[in-house]
N, C-alpha and C positions, 0 to 999 in steps of 0.2 A: 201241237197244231202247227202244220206248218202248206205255207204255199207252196206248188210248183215253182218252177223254173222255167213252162211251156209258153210261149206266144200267147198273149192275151188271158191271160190270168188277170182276174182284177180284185177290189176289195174283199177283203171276207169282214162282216159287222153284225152284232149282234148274236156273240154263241153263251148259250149260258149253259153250263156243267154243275151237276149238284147231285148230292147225296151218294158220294161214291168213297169206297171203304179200298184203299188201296194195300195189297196183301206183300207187294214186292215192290220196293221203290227202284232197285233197280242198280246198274252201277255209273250210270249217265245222266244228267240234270236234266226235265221235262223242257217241252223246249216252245215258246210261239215265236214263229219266226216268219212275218211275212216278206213279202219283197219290193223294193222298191218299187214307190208309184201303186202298190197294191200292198197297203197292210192290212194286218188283222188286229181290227178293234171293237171293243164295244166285248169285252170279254170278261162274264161273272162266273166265278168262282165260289160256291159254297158247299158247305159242311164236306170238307174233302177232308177223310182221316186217313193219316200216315200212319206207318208200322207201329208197333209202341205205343200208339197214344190212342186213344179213347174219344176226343174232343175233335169238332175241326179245324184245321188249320187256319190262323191269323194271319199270317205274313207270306210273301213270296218264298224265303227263304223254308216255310217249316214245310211247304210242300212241294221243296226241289225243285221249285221252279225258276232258274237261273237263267236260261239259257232264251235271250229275247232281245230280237231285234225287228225293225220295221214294223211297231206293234202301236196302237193308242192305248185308251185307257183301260185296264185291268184292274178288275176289283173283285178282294175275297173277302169273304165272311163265314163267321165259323156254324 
């Protein structure tokens, strides 16, 4: 997820994402990345399974999610 860069872009809050089976992670870390004065928060993460594994992902790390700036709180659950 990520903001524009356009004139008046403002918060994003409130996405929640769940029950998705991710078949290719990819060769680039998933990314939220809002923008100054407008980030993206309020961001749920659940049962998101990665390649390989069967279960859903814990932590930022097990599902490539590195890449995060100008963001609030994000929360996964498996």
């Amino acid at each position: 997820m990520m903001t524009g860069n356009t004139a008046g872009v403002g918060p994003v809050t409130g996405v929640t994402i769940s029950n998705v089976r991710v078949r290719n992670a990819g060769t680039t870390a998933a990314r939220v990345n809002g923008q100054p004065g407008a980030p993206i928060s309020g961001v749920a993460l659940s049962h998101i399974v990665m390649p390989g594994t069967t279960t859903g992902a814990t932590t930022l790390g097990q599902a490539n999610l590195t890449n995060l700036s100008d963001y609030g709180s994000l929360t996964i659950t498996p």
